[in-house]
SERO-4910 file (N, C-alpha, C, O; in steps of 0.05 Angstrom, whole numbers):
BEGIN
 pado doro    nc1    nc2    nc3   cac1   cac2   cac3    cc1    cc2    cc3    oc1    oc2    oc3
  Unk    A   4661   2078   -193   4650   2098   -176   4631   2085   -156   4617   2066   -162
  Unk    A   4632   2095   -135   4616   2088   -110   4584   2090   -108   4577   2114   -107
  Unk    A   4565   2074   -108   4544   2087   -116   4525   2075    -89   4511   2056    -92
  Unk    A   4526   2087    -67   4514   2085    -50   4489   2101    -48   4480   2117    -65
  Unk    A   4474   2092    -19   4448   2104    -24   4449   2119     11   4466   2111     27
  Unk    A   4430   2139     17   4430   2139     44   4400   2135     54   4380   2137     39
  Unk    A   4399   2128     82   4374   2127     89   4365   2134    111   4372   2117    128
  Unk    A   4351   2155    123   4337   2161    143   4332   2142    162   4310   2131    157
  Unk    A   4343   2133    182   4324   2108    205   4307   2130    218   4315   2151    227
  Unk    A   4279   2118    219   4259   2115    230   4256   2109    259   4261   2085    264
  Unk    A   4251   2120    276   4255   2105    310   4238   2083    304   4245   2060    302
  Unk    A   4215   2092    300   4197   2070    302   4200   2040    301   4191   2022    315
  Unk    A   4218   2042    276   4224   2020    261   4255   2012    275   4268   2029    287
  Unk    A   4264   1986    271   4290   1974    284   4307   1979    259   4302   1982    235
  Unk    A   4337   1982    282   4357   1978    254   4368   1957    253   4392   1956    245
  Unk    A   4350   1932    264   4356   1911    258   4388   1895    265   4400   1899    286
  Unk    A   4397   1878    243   4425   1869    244   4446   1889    229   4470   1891    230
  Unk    A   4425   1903    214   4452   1919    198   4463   1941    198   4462   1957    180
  Unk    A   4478   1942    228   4498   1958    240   4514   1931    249   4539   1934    248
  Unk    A   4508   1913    254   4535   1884    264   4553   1885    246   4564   1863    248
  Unk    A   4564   1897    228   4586   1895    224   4601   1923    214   4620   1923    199
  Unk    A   4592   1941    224   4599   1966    234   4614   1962    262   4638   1965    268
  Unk    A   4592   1952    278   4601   1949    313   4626   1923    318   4639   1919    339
  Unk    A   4626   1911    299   4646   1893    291   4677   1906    289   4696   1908    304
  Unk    A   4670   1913    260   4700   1927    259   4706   1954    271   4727   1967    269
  Unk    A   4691   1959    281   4692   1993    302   4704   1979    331   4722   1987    347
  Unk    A   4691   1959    332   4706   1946    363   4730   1940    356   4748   1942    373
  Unk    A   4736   1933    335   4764   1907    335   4787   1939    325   4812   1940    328
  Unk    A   4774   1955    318   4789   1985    322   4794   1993    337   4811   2010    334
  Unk    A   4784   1988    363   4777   2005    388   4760   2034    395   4764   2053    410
  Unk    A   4740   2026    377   4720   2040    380   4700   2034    394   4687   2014    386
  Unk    A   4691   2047    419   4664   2045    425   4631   2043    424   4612   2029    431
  Unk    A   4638   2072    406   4610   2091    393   4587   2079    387   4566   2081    398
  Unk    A   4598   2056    354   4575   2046    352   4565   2030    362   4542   2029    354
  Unk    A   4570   2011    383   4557   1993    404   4547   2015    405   4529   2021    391
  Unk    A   4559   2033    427   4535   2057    437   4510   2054    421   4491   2040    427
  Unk    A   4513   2070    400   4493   2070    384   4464   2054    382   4440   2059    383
  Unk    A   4479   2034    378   4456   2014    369   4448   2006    405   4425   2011    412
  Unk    A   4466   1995    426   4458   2005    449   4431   2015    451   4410   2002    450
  Unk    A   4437   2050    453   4424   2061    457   4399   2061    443   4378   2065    456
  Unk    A   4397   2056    413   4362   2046    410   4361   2020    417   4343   2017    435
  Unk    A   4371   2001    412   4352   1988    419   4336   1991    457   4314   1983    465
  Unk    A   4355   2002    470   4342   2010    504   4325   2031    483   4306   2016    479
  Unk    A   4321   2052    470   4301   2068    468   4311   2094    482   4299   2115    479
  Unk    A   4338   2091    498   4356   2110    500   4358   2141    489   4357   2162    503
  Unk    A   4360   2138    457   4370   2153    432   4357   2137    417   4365   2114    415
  Unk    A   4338   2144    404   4328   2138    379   4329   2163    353   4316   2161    333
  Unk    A   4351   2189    363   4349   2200    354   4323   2216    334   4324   2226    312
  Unk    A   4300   2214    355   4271   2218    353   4261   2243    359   4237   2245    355
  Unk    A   4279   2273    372   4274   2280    380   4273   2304    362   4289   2303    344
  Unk    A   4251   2332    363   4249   2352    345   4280   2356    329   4300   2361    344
  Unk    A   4284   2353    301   4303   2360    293   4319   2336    292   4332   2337    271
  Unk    A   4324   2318    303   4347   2302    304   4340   2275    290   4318   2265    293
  Unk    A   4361   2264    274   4354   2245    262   4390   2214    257   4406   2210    275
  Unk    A   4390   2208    243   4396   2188    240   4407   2174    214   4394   2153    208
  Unk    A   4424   2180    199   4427   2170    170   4447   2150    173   4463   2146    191
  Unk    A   4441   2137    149   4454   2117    144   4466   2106    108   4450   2105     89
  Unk    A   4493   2099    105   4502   2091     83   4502   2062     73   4514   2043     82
  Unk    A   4480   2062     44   4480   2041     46   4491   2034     16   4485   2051     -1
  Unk    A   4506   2010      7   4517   1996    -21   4510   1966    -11   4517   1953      9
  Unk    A   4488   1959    -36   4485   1934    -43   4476   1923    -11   4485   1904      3
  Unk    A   4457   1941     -6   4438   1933     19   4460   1921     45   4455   1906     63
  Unk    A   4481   1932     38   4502   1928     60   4508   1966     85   4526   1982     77
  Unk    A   4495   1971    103   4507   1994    120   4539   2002    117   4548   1981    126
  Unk    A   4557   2015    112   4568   2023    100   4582   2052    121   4605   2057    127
  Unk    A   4562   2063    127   4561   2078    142   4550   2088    164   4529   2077    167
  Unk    A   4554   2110    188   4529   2115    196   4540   2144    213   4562   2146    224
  Unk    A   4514   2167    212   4514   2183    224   4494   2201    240   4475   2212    228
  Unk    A   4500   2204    264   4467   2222    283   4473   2251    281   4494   2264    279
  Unk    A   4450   2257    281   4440   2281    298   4420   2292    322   4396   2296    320
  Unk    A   4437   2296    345   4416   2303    365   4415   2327    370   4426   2343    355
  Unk    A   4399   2337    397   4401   2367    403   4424   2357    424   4424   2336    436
  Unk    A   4445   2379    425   4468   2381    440   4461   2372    469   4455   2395    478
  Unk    A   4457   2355    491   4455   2349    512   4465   2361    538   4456   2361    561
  Unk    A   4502   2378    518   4514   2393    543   4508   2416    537   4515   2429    557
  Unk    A   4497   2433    518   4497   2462    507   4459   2475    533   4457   2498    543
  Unk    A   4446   2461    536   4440   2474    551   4419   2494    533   4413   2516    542
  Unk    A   4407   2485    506   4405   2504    492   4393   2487    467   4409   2476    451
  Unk    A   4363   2484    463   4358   2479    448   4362   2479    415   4351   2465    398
  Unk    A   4380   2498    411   4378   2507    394   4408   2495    377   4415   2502    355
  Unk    A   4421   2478    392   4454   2478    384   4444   2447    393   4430   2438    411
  Unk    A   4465   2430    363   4454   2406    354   4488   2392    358   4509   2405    356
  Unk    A   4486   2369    365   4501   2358    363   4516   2327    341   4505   2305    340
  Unk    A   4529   2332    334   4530   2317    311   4543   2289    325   4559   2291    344
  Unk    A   4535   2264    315   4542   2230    336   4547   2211    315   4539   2205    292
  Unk    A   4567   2203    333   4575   2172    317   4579   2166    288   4570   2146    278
  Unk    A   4595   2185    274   4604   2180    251   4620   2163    251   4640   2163    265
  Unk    A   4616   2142    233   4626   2123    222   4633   2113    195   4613   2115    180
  Unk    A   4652   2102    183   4649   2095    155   4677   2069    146   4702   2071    144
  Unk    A   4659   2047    143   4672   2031    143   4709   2031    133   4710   2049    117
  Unk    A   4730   2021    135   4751   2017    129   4755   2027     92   4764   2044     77
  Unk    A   4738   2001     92   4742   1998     61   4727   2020     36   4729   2020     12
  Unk    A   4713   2034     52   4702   2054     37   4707   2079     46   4690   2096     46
  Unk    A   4728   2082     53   4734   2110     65   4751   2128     39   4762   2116     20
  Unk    A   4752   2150     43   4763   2166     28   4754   2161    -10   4765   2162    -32
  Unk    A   4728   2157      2   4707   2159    -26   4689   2179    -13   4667   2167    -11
  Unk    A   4687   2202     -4   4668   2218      5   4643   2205     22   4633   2221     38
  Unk    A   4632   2183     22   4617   2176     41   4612   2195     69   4593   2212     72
  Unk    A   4632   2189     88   4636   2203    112   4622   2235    105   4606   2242    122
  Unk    A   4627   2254     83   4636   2273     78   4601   2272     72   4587   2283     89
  Unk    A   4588   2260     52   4563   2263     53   4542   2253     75   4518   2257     71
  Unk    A   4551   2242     95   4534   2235    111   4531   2261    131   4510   2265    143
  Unk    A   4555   2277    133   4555   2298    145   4551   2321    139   4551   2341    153
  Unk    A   4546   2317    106   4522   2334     90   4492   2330     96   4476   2347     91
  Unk    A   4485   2304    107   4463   2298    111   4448   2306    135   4424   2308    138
  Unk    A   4467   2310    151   4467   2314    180   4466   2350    186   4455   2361    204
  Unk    A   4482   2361    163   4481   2396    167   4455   2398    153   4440   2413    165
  Unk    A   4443   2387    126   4417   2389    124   4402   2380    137   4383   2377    121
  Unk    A   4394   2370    159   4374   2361    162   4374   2380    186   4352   2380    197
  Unk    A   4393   2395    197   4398   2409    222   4396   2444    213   4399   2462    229
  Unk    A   4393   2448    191   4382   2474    180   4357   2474    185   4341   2455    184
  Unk    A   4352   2502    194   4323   2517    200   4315   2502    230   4293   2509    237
  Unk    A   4327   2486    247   4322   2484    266   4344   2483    287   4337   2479    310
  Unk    A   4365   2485    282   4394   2487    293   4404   2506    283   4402   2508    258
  Unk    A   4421   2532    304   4442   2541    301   4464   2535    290   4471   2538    267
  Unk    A   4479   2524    311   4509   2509    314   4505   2481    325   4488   2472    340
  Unk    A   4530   2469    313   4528   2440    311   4558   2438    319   4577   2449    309
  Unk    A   4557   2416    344   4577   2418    358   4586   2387    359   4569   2370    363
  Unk    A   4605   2380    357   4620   2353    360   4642   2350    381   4656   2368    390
  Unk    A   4643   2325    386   4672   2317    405   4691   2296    393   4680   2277    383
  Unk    A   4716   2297    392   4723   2274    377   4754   2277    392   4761   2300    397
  Unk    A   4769   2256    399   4799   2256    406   4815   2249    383   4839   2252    389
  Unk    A   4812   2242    361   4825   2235    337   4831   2257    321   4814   2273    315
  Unk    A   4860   2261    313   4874   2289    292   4855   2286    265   4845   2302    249
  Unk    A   4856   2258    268   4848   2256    236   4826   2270    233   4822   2292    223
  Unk    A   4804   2248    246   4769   2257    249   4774   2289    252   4760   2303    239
  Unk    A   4788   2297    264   4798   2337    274   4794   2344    248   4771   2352    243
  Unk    A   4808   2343    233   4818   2360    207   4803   2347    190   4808   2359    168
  Unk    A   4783   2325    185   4757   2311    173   4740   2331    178   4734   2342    156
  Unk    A   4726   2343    202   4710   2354    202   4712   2382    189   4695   2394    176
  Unk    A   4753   2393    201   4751   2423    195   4744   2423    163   4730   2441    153
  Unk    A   4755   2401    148   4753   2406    125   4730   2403    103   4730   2403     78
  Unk    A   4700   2402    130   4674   2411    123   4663   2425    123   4643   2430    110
  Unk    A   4680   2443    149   4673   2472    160   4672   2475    178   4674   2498    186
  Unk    A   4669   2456    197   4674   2455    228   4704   2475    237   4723   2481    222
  Unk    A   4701   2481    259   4733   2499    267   4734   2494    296   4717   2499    312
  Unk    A   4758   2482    302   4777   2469    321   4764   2487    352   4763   2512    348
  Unk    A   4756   2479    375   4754   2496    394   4762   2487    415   4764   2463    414
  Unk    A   4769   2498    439   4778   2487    460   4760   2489    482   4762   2505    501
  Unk    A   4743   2475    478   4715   2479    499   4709   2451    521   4728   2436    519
  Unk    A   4692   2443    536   4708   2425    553   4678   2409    541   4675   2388    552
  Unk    A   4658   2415    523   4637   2394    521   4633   2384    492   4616   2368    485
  Unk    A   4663   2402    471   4667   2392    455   4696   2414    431   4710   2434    435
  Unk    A   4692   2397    412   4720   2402    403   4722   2415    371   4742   2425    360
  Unk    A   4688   2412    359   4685   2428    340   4662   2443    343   4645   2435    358
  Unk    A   4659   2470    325   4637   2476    323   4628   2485    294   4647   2491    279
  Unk    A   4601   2488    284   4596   2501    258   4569   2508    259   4551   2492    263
  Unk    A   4566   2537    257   4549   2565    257   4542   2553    233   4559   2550    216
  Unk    A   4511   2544    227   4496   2544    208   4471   2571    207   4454   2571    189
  Unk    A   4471   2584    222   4451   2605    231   4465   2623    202   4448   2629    186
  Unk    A   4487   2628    198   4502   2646    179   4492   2646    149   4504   2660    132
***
């Protein structure tokens, strides 16, 4: 059994080297995101610092593993509707629930200060990953899921 840990990043604090091999094999995927990611803090960009929004991370044997944000939605216009960023979860640990708890981590931590939590994603898979958290499929032009936590 998988016995990972998660962890809150801190803006304050760097996330150091250990996202390089996230942004490694996410590139050699053709993934963008997490460059973004780490990108964006280290410019100070997104430090996901902002009321409500935060930043988790999966970790086994002090190895990142995973990683997932939460900001306030940028296109919603609307404080109140959160946007969920850059889920990630390595190759080799996938389909051990990881992904699935990080995005448990991310709807808790977005209760009592977020509504709805909105995502974008072009992938069927990641599609039907999310619906099958609770998210539901939308055809909106600033994103592609949504989930009413106000309920």
């Amino acid at each position: 059994m998988l016995r990972e840990r998660f962890a809150k990043q801190e803006p304050e604090k760097g996330l150091g080297s250990g996202l390089t091999e996230l942004v490694v094999e996410s590139e050699a995927a053709g993934f963008r995101f997490v460059r973004r990611l780490v990108d964006d803090w280290l410019s100070g960009c997104n430090r996901f610092h902002g009321d409500g929004e935060a930043l988790f991370t999966a970790i086994v044997d002090d190895r990142v593993i995973g990683v997932c944000g939460l900001n306030v939605d940028p296109y919603a216009g609307d404080a109140t509707v959160g946007r969920v960023r850059h889920l990630y979860v390595m190759t080799a640990f996938r389909n051990q629930g990881v992904g699935r708890r990080l995005v448990e981590k991310v709807i808790a931590a977005a209760r009592g200060r977020f509504r709805f939590l909105r995502l974008r994603t072009d992938s069927e898979a990641a599609g039907r990953f999310y619906e099958s958290v609770g998210f539901r499929a939308c055809a909106a032009k600033d994103f592609t899921h949504a989930l009413n936590i106000a309920e």
